[in-house]
Wavefront OBJ file of the C-alpha trace (Angstrom):
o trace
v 20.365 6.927 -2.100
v 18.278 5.295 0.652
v 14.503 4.828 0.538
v 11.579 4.553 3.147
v 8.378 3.344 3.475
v 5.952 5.748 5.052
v 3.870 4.107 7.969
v 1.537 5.685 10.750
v 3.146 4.638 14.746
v 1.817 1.991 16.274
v 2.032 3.709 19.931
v -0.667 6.019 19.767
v 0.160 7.585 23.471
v 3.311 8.748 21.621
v 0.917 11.016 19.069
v 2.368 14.567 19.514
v -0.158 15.890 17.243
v -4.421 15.839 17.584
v -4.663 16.574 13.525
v -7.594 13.875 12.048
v -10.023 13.680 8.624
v -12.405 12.466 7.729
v -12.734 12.551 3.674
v -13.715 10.546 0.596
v -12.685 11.079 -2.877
v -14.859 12.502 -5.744
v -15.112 9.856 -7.928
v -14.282 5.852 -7.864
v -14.140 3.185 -10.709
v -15.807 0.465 -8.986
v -14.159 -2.943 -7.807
v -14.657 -6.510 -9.641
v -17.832 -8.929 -8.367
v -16.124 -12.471 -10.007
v -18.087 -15.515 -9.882
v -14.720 -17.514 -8.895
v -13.301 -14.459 -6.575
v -15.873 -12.679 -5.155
v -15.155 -9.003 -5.038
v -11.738 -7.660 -5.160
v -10.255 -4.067 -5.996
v -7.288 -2.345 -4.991
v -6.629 0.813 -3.280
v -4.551 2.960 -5.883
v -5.826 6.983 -5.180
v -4.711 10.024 -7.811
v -5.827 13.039 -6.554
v -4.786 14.849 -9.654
v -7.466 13.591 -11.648
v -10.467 15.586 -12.668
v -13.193 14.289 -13.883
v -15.832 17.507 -13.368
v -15.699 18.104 -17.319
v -16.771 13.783 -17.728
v -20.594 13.837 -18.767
v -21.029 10.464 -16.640
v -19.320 11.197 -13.478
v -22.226 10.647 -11.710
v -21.926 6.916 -12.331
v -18.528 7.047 -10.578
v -19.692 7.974 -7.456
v -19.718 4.776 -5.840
v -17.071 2.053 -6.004
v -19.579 -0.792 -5.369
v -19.073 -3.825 -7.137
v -19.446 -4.480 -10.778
v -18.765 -6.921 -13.681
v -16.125 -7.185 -15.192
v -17.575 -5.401 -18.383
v -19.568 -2.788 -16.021
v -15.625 -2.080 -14.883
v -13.752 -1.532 -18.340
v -16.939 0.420 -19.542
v -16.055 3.134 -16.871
v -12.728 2.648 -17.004
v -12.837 3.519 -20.824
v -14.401 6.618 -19.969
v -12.194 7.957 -17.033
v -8.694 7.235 -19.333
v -9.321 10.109 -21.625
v -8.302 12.508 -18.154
v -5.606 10.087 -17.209
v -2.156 10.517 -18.177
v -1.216 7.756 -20.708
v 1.155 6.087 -17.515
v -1.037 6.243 -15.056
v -2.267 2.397 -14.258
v -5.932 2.451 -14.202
v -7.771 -0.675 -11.591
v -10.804 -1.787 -9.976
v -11.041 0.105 -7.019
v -9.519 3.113 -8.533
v -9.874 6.405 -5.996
v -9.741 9.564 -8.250
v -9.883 13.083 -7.191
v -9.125 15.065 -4.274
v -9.847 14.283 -0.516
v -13.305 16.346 0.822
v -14.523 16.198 4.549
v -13.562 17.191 7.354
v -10.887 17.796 9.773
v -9.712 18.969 13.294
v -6.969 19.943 15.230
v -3.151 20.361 15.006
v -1.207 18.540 12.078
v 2.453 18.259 11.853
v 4.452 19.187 8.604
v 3.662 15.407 7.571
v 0.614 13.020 8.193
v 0.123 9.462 7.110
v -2.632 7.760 8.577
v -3.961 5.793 7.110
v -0.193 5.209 5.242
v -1.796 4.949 1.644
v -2.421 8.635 1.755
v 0.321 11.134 2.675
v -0.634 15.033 3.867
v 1.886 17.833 3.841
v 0.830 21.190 5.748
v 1.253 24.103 3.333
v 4.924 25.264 4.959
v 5.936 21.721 4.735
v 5.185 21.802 1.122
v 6.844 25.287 -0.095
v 9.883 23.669 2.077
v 9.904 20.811 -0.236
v 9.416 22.318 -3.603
v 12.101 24.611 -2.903
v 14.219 21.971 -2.304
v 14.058 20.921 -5.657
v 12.406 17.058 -4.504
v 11.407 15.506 -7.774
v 7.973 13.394 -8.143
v 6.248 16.020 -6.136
v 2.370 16.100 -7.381
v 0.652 17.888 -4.684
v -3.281 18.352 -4.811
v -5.289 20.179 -1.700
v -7.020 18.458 0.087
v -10.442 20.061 0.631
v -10.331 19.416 4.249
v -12.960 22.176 6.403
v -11.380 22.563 9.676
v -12.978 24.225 12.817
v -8.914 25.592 13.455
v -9.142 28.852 11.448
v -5.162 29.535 11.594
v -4.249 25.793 10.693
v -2.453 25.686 7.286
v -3.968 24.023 4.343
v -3.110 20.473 3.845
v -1.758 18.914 0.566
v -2.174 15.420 -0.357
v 1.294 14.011 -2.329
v 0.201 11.703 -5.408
v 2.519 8.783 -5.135
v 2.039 6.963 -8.398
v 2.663 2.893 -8.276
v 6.415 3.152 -10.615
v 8.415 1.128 -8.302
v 8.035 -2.897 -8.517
v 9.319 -4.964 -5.195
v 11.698 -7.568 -6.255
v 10.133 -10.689 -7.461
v 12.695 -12.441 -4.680
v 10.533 -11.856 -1.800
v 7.220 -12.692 -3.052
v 6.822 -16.017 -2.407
v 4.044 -18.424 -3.692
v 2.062 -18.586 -0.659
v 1.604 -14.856 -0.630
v 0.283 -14.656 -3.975
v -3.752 -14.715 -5.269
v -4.556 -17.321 -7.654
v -4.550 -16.168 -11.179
v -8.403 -15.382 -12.526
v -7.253 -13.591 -16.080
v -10.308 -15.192 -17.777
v -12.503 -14.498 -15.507
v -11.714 -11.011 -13.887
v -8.131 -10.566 -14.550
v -7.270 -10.776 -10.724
v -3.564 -11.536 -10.171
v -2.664 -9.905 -7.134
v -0.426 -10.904 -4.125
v -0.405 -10.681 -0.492
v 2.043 -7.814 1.018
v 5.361 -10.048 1.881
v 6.091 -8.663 5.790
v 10.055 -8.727 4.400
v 10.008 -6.656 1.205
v 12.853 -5.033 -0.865
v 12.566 -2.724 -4.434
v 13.541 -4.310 -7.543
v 16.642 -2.023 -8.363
v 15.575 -1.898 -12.322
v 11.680 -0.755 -11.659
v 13.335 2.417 -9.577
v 12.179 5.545 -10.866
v 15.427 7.900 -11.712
v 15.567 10.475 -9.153
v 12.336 10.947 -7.937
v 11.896 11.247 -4.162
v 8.140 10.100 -3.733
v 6.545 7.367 -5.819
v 4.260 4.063 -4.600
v 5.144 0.496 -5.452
v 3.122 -1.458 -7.781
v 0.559 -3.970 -6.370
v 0.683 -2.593 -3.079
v -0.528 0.524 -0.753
v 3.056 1.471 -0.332
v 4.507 5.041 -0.403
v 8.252 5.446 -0.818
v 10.212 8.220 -0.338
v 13.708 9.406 -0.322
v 16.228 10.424 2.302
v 16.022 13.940 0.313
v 12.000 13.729 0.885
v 12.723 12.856 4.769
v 15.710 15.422 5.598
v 13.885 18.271 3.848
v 10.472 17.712 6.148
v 12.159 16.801 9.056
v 13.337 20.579 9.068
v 10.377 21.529 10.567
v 10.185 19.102 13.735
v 8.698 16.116 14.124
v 6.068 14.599 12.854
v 3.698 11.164 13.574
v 5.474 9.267 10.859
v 7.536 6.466 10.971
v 10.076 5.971 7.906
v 10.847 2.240 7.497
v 14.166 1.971 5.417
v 13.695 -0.551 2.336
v 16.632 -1.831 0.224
v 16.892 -1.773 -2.992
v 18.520 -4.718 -4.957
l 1 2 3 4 5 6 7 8 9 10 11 12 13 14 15 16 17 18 19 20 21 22 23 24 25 26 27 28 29 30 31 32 33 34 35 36 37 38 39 40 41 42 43 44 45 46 47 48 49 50 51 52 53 54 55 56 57 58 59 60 61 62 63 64 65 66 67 68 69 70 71 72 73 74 75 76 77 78 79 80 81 82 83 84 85 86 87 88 89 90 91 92 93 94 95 96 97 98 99 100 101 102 103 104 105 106 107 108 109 110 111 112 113 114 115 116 117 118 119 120 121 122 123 124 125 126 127 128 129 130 131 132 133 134 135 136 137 138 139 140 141 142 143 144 145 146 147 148 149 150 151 152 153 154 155 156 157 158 159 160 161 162 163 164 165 166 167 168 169 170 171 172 173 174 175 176 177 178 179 180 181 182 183 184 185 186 187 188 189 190 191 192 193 194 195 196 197 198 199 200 201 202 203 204 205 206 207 208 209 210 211 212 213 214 215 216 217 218 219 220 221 222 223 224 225 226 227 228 229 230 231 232 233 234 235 236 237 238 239
């Protein structure tokens, strides 16, 4: 099975769709203020999650900086509506996409390349090929284009790990665990998927510790059924 990364084009004169949002999410848990690393926070977003039955959602409203404490006292009350393997961070994006949108999207839209759109079509095409790791949540996109199908934003949950191989010293953050817990890494420009991490047969998933969204050559044959799209599919080994 081969795998791709999902990224927007760099040649935007090539665009041969106008479709553009503008959205937030619902609710945030904020990111980390650390005395040794400043604020930090990653960009992890599951749409799936409702929190509209959580007494204190109005207190995750804003991802603004917080301690350390301020962060795991949220965080304690956001995982009883998160499934038990869902990885809960600073930063954390929950809920569905709201705002705005206009004109004409293909079957698939990345951009930015953290947050993948299917039109509705696009979507019924996929579930009925059987694809596997399909979470699809609507986005709650208003759009001036009364005929334009709804859009549905894929959940791509961080199961996949890259391959400890290509992430080399100088690309990772200096360890803070006493501090804040921050442990990160910088996004290696030559990357490959540690073969063991792979989730079995699904066809969408993310990659841990980054903003990447893989996919399958199932995923890309079944959408590419409905012409093209401003995507780019950037094939990544897996070893």
């Amino acid at each position: 099975m081969r795998y791709f990364e999902l990224t927007e084009p760099e040649d935007l004169d090539s665009l041969q769709w106008s479709g553009s949002y503008r959205a937030e999410r619902r609710w945030y848990l904020p990111s980390i203020l650390c005395p040794r690393c400043d604020a930090w926070g990653g960009m992890t977003a599951y749409p799936s999650v409702d929190l509209s039955a959580l007494p204190e959602k109005d207190e995750l409203k804003s991802g603004w900086p917080q301690t350390r404490e301020e962060y795991e006292r949220r965080a304690a009350l956001v995982r009883p509506f998160v499934p038990p393997e869902i990885q809960l961070e600073p930063g954390c994006r929950l809920g569905p996409l709201v705002g705005t949108a206009m004109g004409r999207f293909g079957p698939i839209t990345a951009w930015p390349s953290w947050q993948v759109l299917v039109r509705e079509d696009a979507l019924t095409l996929i579930q009925e090929a059987g694809l596997k790791g399909i979470i699809p949540v609507r986005a709650e996109l208003r759009n001036r284009r009364t005929k334009e199908l709804p859009q549905y934003e894929l959940e791509a949950r961080p199961l996949a790990k890259l391959h400890p191989a290509c992430i080399q010293d100088r690309d990772r953050v200096p360890t803070c665990l006493e501090s804040c817990g921050n442990h990160g890494f910088s996004l290696p420009p030559e990357r490959w998927l540690h073969g063991e991490s792979l989730p079995t047969g699904l066809d969408l998933f993310g990659v841990e510790g980054t903003t990447r969204i893989v996919v399958s050559e199932r995923f890309v044959d079944a959408v590419n059924r409905l012409g093209p799209s401003d995507v780019v599919y950037r094939e990544i080994t897996v070893e």
